[in-house]
N, C-alpha and C positions, 0 to 999 in steps of 0.2 A: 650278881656274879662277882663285882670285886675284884681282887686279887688275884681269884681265878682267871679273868678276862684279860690279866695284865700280861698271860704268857700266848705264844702263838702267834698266828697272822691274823689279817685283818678277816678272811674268810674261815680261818679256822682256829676257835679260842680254847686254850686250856690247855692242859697237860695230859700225857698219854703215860702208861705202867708198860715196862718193857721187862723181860726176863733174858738173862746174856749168858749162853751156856754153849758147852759144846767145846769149841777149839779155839775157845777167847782164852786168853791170858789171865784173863782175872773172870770171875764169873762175879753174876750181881744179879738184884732186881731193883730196877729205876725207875725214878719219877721226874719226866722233862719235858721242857716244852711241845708242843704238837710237832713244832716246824722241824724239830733236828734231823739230821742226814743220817742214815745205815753207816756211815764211812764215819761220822763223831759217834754214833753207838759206838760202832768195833776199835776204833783207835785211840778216842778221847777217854771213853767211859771203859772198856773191857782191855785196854792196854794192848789192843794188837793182837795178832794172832800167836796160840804158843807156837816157839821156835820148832819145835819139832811136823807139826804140823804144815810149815813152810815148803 
């Protein structure tokens, strides 16, 4: 495993592919560790929500 194994918890190793669409501010498709929060998707990674959407 490697490098792979380097990301994640102890119970859950690796990386997960996310798709960020919709009423995110920025849209994407990501590659992060397993353990990240829905709250670092939407606000770290996809900038928050568009203002109008608010």
């Amino acid at each position: 495993m490697g490098k792979f194994a380097s990301y994640g918890t102890d119970r859950s190793k690796g990386t997960k592919v996310f798709c960020i669409t919709g009423s995110a501010a920025r849209t994407a498709v990501v590659e992060v560790p397993i353990d990240i929060t829905v709250k670092d998707l939407i606000f770290k990674l996809a900038g928050g929500v568009r203002e109008e959407k608010i």
